[in-house]
C-alpha positions in Angstrom: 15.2 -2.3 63.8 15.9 1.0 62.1 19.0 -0.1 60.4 17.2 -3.5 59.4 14.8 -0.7 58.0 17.0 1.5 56.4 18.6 -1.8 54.5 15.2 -2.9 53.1 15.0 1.0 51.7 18.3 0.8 50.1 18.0 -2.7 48.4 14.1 -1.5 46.9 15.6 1.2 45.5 18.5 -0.9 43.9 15.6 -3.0 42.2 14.2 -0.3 41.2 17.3 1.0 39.4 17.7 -2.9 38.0 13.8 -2.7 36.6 14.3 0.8 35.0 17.5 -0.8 32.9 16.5 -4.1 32.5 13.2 -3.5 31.0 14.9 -1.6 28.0 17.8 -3.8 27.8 15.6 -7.3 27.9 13.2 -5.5 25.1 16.2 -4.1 22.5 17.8 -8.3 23.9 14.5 -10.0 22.5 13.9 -7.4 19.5 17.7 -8.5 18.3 16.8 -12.6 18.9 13.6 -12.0 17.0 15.4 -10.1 14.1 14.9 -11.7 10.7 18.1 -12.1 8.4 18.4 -9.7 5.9 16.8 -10.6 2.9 18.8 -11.8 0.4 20.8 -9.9 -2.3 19.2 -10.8 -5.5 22.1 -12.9 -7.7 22.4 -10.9 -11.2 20.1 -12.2 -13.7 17.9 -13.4 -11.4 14.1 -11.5 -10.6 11.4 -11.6 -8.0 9.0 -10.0 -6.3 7.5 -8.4 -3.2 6.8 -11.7 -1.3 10.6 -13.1 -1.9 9.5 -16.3 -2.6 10.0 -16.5 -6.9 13.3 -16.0 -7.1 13.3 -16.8 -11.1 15.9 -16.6 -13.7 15.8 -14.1 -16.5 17.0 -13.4 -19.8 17.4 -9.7 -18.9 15.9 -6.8 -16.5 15.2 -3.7 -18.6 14.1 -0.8 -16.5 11.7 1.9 -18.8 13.4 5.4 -19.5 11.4 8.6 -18.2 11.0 9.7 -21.8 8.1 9.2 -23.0 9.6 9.3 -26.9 12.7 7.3 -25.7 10.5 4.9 -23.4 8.0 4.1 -26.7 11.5 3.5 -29.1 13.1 1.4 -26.3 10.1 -1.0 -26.2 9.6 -1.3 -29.3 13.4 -2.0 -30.0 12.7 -4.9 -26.8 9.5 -6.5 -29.0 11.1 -6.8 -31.9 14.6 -8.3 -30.5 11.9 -10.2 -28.3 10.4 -12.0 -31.5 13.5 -12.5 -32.4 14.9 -14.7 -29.9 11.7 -16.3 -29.1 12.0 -14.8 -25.7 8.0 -13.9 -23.4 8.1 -10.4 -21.9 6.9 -9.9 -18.6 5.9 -6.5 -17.0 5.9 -5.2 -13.1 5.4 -1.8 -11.1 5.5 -2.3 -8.0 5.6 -6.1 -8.5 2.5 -6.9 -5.5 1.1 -9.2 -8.0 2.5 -12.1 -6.4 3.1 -15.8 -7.2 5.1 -15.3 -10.5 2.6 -12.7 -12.3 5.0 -10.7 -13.1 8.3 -12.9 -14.0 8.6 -15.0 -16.6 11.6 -17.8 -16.8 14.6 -16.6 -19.3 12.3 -14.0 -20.7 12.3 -10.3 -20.6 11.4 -8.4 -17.4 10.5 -4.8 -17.8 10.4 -2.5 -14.8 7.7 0.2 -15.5 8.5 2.3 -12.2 10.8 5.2 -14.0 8.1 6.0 -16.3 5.8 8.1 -13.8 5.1 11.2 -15.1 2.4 13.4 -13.9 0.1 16.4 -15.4 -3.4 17.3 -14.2 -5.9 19.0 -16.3 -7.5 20.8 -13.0 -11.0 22.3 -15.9 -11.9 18.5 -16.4 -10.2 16.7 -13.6 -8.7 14.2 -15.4 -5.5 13.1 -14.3 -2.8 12.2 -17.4 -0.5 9.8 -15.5 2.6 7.2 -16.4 1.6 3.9 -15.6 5.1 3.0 -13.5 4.0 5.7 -11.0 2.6 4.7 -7.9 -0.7 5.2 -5.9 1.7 7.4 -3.0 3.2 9.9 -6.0 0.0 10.4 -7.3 -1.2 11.1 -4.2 1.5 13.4 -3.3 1.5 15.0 -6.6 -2.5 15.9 -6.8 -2.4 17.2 -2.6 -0.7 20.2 -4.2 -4.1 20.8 -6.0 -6.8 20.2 -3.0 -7.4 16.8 -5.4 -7.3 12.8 -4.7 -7.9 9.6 -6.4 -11.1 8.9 -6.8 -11.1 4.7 -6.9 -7.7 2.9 -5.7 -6.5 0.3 -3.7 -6.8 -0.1 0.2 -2.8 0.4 0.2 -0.8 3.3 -2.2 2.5 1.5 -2.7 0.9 -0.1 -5.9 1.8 1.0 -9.3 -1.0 2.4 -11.0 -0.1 0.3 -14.2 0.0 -3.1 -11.9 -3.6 -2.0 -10.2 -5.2 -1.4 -13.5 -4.1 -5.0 -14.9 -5.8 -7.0 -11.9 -8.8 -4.2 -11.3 -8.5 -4.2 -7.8 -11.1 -2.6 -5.7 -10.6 -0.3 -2.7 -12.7 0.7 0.7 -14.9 3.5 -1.5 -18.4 2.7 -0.2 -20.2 1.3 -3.2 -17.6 1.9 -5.6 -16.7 -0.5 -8.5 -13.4 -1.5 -8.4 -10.6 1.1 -9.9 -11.5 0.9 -13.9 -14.6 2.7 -13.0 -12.3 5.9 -12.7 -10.3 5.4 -15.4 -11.4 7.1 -19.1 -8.7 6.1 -21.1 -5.2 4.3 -21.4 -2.8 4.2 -24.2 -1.3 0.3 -24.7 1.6 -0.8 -26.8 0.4 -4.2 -28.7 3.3 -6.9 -29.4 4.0 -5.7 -32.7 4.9 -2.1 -31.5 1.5 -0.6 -32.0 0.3 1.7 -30.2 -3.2 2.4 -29.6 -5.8 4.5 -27.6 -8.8 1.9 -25.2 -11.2 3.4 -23.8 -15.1 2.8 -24.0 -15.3 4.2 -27.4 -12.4 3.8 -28.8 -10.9 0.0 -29.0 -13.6 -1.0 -26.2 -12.9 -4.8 -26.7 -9.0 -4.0 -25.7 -10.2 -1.5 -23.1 -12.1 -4.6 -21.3 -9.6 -7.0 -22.2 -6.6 -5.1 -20.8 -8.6 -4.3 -17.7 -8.0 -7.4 -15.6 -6.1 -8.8 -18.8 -2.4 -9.2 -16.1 -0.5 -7.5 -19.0 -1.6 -10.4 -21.7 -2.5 -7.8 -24.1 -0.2 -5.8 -24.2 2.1 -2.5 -22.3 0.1 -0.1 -20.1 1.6 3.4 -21.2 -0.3 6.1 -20.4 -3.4 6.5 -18.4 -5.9 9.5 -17.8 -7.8 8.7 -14.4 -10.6 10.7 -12.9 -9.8 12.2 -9.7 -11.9 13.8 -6.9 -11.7 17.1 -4.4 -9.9 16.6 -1.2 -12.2 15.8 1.9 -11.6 15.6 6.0 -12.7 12.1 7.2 -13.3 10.9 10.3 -12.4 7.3 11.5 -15.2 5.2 13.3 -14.8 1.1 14.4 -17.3 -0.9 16.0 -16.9 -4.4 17.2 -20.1 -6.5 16.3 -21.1 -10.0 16.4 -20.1 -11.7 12.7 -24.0 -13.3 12.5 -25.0 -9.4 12.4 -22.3 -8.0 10.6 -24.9 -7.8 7.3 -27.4 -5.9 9.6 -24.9 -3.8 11.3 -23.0 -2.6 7.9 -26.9 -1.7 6.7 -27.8 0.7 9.3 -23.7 2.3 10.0 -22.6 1.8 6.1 -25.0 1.9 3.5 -28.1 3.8 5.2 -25.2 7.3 5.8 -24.7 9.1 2.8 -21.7 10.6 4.8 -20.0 7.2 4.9 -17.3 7.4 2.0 -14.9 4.4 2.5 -15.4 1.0 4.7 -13.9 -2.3 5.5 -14.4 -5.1 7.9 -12.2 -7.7 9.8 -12.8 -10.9 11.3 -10.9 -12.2 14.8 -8.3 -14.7 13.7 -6.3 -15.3 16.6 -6.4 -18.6 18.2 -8.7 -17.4 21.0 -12.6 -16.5 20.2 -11.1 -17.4 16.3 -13.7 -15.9 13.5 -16.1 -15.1 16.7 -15.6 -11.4 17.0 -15.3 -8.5 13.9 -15.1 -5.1 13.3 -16.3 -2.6 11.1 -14.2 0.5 10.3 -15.6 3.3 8.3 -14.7 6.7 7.4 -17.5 10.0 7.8 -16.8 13.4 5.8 -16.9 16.2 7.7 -17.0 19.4 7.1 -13.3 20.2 8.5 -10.7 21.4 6.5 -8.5 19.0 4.7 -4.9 19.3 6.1 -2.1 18.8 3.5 -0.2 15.6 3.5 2.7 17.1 4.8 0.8 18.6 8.0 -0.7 14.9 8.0 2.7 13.6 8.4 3.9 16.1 10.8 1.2 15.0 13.0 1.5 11.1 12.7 5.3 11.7 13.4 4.0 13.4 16.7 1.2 11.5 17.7 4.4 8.1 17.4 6.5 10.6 19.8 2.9 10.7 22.2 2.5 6.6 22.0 6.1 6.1 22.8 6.0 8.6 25.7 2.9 7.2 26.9 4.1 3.8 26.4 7.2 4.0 28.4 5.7 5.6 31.4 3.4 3.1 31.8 5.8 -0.2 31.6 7.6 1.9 34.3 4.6 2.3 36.4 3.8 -1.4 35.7 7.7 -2.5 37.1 7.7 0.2 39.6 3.8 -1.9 41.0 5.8 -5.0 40.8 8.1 -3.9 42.9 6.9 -2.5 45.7 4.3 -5.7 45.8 7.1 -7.6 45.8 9.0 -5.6 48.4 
């Protein structure tokens, strides 16, 4: 009885060795059958963009010089050898704006992203800004400063060039969408002009250009409001859809503290478009940290989760187990 006993010991802990190495092993075995192939190298002469899914074919790919002198010479030399040939010019950041926006068959492709220069004039807090940079170096760039953006998108790997030209709106509570914080731009016309939009100056262009996709012309230079840096704090509720208007009334719009918001809707196959949330974002009076103490601590809080995580599939195949035992 006591060696029949002392067998059934050994043999649970030899599952239990099994379970701690199998459960690693079967997760890295099903990460590697679920691995996607590598996207494809893009064939020279040949553009797309973020989805991978317009592979077109192009005259030519020019990417912008940092310049500012050298970038205005080099597109004008590209419109005029443009008119030349009879050849469209497209234009792309970032290139988010998806289903062939920003490509144009056997025409020109310029690739703004080089020309992302930065200067902020702290007095007036107005940020002077390339329109090739994106959301996350602007970002970056004003932290040094205690600033922010005052209006952008929900996401900062956008150019600021590519948001402007489709006037996208972010989760600022109330907020127009992203032209509202812009005061001027500078645009190169097809003939090489360039001109000064804002709402005084060239306002037809400045509305135009705004939403205009890059039909009117090259986004150069931009000077953007931008805003003092502020501690939020996160806050989701999961409501019932048929009250979500009622709901967003009394958490949202009734708080003056409430600075950004956004909602979601259940679509998974179970309880589909029958449960949502709503996510908003109070200012407190807390310090802002710096983006790079922000980063520090996401980089631990991942460490925490994975910790956390671990230890409790163990516990969970350790149960199983001894049940089954």
């Amino acid at each position: 009885m006591q060696k029949h006993h002392k067998n059934t010991l050994w043999l649970s802990l030899l599952l239990l060795v099994l379970a701690v190495i199998s459960i690693p092993a079967l997760h890295l075995l099903k990460t590697k059958l679920n691995e996607h192939p590598k996207i494809e190298q893009m064939p020279s002469g040949y553009r797309d963009d973020v989805s991978q899914l317009n592979k077109t074919k192009v005259h030519k790919i020019v990417d912008v010089a940092e310049d500012p002198v050298a970038m205005q010479n080099q597109l004008k030399e590209i419109l005029i050898y443009a008119k030349q040939h009879h050849l469209k010019v497209s234009i792309s950041g970032a290139k988010h704006s998806m289903g062939g926006h920003t490509i144009y068959p056997d025409g020109i492709a310029l690739n703004m992203l080089p020309y992302n220069h930065m200067n902020l004039d702290e007095q007036s807090s107005i940020l002077s800004i390339g329109s090739g940079a994106t959301w996350q170096q602007a970002l970056q760039y004003l932290d040094g400063f205690g600033k922010s953006i005052a209006v952008m998108q929900s996401f900062s790997d956008f150019s600021i060039g590519g948001s402007l030209s489709v006037n996208g709106h972010g989760w600022q509570k109330s907020s127009p969408p992203i032209s509202s914080s812009v005061k001027s731009f500078t645009l190169m016309k097809a003939n090489g002009e360039i001109v000064n939009c804002s709402r005084t100056e060239n306002p037809e262009l400045f509305k135009l250009v705004i939403g205009g996709y890059g039909l009117f012309g090259i986004i150069l230079d931009l000077q953007i409001k931008v805003v003092d840096n502020a501690t939020l704090k996160f806050h989701s509720v999961a409501i019932d859809p048929q009250q979500y208007t009622e709901n967003y009334q009394k958490l949202v719009s009734d708080k003056p503290q409430v600075q950004f918001a956004y909602g979601r809707l259940r679509i998974s196959d179970k309880h589909f478009l029958e449960q949502a949330t709503l996510n908003y974002f109070t200012k407190t009076d807390e310090k802002p940290m710096s983006l790079m103490q922000q980063q520090s601590k996401n980089a631990e809080v991942r460490r925490m989760y994975f910790v956390v995580q671990w230890e409790m599939n163990m516990v969970s195949a350790y149960a199983g187990i001894w049940r089954a035992v």
